[in-house]
Structure formats: structure tokens, C-alpha cells
N, C-alpha and C positions, 0 to 999 in steps of 0.2 A: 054164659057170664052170669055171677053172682047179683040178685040184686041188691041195689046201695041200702044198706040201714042209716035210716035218719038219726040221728044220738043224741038225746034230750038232757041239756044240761040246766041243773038246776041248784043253789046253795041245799046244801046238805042238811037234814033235818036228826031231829032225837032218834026219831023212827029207822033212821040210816045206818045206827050206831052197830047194831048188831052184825049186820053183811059187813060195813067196813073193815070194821073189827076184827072177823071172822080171815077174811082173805089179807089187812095188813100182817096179820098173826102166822099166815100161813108162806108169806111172805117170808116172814124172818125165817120159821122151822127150816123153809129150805135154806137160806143165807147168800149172800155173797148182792146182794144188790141194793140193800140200807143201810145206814149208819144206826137203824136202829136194830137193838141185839134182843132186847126183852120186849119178853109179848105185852102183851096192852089186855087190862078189865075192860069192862066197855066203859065206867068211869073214869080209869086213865085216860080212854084216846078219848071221850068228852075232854076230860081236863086239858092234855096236851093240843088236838085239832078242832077245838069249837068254841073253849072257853078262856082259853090261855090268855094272860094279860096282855101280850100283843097280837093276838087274832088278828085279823083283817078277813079273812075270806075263807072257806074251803067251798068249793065247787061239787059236784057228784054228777059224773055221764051215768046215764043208766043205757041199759042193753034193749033190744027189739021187744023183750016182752015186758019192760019198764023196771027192769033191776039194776041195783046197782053193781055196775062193770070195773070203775076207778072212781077215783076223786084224788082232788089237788087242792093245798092248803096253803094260805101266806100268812104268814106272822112279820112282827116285827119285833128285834130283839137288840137289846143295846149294844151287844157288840157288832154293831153296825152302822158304816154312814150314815149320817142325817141323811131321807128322804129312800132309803132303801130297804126292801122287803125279802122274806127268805122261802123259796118255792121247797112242795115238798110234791111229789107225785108217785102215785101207788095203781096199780090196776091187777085188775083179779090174774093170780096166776094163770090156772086156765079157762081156756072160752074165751080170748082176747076181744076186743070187738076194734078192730080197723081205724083209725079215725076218732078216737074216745080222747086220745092226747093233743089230738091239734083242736079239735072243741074245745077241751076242758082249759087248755092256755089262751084260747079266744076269748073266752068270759074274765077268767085270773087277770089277763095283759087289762084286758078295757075295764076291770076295777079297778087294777091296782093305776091305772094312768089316772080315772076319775077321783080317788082317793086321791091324788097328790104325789105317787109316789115318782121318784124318777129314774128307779132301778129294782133289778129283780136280781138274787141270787139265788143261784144253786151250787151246793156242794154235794160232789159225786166221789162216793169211794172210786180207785181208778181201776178196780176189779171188775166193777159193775158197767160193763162195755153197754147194753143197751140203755142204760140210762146217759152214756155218754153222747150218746148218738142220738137220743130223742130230744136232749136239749141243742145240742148243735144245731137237729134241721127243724128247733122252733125256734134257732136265730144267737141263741147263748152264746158268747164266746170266754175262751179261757183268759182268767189275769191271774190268777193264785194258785199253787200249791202249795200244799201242806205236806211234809215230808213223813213217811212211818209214822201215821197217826196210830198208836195199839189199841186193837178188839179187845174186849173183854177176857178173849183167851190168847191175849198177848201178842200176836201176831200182828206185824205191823202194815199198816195198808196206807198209801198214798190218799188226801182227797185234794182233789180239784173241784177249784171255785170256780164258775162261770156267771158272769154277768148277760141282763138283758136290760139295754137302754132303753126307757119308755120316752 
């Protein structure tokens, strides 16, 4: 039996930007599991996940030897209920590390509760089957779809909204 790795979660720093960066970018090349299509400077994802006028949080699990593995971001954005927040989660393609997504929603939930919020959404392309399933068993349930939302290259993809009641 594997031994357990402990997962150090901590808010994401400047210094983070480049690994982030580096694997949400590599995310997209391959495709099929974000709504996002274009790659990111590392001044974009500043702009987009650290500075954006509704920031609230992004989290950063790092891996056994202290790198960053994922990170998970909440904003909030007006087209949204009063008192609700928008999750976003990313983990290095490969080299998973077990355990980095119920962490990294352990820190996100108990901010975003102590912040005031009193809901979390997530919108999942309904392509991207393992994201479906990582919010589900952190508890997400479905209230929304969105019917043939179009990719960049037209194709039309379903996304599902999932809420989490804080």
C-alpha cells in the first residue's frame, strides 16, 4: 500500500503564476474539459484568477515535493444571485495527486461560508465527464442547463450548472 501524501493547501501567490499557468494552458491544448478555449499570458490568468474585480479566493494544493499540483478559484460575477459565488478547478494534467480536490474545496467551502456567501456554482461543459463527477461527490447538485452553448469552433456543447448550498 501507497503511502498517504499530505496536500498543503494554501492561497496562491504571484510566484504560482507561471506553474498555473503552464498546466491550465495545457489543459486547454488538449480540450474537452473547460469552457475555457484560449490560452492565458501569465498576466491574463493574474488578471482573470487573482485580480479580477470579483475575486474572492483561489486556493493552490501543492504536490509531496511542494509544487503546484491544482488550484481552485471563486469569483463573483453579476450575473449571479445575490450571496453567490462561481467555482473554477483545474489540476495538472499529468501526475494527479489523489485527494488535491477534496482539499482544495475544503479551504474554497470554509471561505466562501466565512465570506458570507450562501452558494457556490459550478458550470461544467457536459463533455467534461470528470468534472461532472468531482462536483457531484464534493456534494454539487444540478439545477441548470444551458442548451448548445457554441465553442469557438462552433460546435455546440451543453453546460450544466451545479449549485453547492453553504
Amino acid at each position: 500500500m501507497a503511502d498517504a501524501v499530505t496536500i498543503n493547501v494554501r492561497p496562491a501567490r504571484s510566484e504560482d503564476v507561471p506553474a498555473l499557468c503552464a498546466f491550465l494552458n495545457e489543459i486547454i491544448r488538449i480540450g474537452g474539459t473547460t469552457a475555457h478555449e484560449a490560452p492565458f499570458t501569465h498576466e491574463s490568468f493574474t488578471a482573470h484568477f487573482l485580480a479580477s474585480p470579483g475575486f474572492v479566493s483561489c486556493f493552490v494544493a501543492e504536490d509531496g515535493a511542494g509544487r503546484p499540483c491544482a488550484f481552485q478559484a471563486l469569483e463573483h460575477w453579476d450575473g449571479l444571485p445575490d450571496g453567490w459565488a462561481d467555482i473554477g478547478t483545474f489540476a495538472r494534467p499529468h501526475a494527479r495527486v489523489r485527494g488535491a480536490g477534496s482539499a482544495l474545496f475544503a479551504a474554497t467551502r470554509a471561505h466562501a461560508s466565512d465570506a458570507g456567501f450562501k452558494a457556490i456554482n459550478a458550470t461544467i461543459r457536459a463533455d467534461n465527464v470528470a468534472g461532472l463527477a468531482y462536483y457531484g461527490k464534493m456534494g454539487f447538485i444540478d439545477y441548470k442547463i444551458d442548451k448548445a452553448v457554441p465553442l469557438e469552433d462552433g460546435r455546440p456543447v451543453d453546460r450544466i450548472s451545479k449549485r453547492y448550498l453553504l
